[in-house]
C-alpha positions as CSV (number, residue, x, y, z in Angstrom):
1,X,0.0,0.0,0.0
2,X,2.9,2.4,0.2
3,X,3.4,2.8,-3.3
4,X,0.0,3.4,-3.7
5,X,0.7,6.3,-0.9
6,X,3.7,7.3,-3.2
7,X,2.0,7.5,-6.7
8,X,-0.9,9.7,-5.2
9,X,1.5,11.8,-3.4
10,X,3.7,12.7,-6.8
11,X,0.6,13.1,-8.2
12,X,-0.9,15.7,-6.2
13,X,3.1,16.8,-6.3
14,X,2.3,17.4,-10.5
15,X,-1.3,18.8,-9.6
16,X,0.5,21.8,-7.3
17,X,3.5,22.2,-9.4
18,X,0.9,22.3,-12.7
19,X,-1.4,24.7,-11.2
20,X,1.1,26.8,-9.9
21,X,2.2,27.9,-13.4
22,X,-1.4,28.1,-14.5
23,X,-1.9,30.8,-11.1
24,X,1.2,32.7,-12.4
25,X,0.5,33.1,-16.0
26,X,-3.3,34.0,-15.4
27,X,-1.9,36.5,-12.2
28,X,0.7,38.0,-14.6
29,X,-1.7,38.3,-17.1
30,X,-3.9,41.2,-14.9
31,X,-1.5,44.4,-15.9
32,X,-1.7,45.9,-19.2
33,X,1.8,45.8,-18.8
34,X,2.1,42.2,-18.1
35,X,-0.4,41.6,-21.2
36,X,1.5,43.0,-23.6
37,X,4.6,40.7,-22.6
38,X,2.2,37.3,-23.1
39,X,1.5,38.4,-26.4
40,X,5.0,38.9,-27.1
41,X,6.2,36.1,-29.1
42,X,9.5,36.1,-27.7
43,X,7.7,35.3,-24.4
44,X,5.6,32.6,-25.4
45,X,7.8,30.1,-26.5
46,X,9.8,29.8,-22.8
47,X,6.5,29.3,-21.6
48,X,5.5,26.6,-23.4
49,X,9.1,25.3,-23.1
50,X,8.7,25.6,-19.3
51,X,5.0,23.5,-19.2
52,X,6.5,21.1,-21.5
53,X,9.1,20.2,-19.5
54,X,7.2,19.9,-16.4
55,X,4.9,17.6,-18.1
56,X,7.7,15.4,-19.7
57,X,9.4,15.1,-16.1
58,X,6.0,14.3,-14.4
59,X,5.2,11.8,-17.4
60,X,8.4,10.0,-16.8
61,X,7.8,10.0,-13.2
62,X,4.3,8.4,-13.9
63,X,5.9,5.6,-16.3
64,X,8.4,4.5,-13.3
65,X,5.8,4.7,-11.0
66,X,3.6,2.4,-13.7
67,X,6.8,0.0,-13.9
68,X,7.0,-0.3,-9.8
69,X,3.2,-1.1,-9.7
70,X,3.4,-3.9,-12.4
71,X,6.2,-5.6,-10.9
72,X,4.5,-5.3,-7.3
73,X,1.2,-6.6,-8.8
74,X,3.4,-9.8,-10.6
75,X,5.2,-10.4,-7.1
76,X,2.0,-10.3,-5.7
77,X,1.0,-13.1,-7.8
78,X,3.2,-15.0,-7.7
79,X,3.5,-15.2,-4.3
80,X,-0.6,-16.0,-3.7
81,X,0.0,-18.6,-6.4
82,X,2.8,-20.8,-4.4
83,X,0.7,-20.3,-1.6
């Protein structure tokens, strides 16, 4: 059950660290100032860059995670099988 515990914790881990860019963009977004830099296309791309790579880290994290559970679940099997 612990790496149950683990995967939901990373996940709500992504969930904060997702949102958190989501808060900032929308917050920065409030000046007329701040506008006129979000349209700016030299702006946008180290956004998207930045999201990206959270997602790709968080994706990877989630495949591991995926591995660990499969091998659990064949140990698990295993074991209630020569038992």
């Amino acid at each position: 059950m612990k790496i149950y515990k683990k995967i939901l914790e990373e996940k709500e881990k992504a969930n904060s660290v997702l949102c958190g860019i989501v808060e900032k963009l929308l917050s920065s977004s409030a000046s007329p100032e701040s506008q006129q830099n979000i349209l700016n296309t030299d702006v946008l791309p180290s956004i998207v860059n930045a999201v990206k790579q959270t997602l790709h880290k968080y994706h990877k994290q989630i495949e591991e995670n995926n591995f660990k559970l499969s091998s659990l679940n064949e140990q698990n099997c295993y074991a209630t099988k020569n038992h």
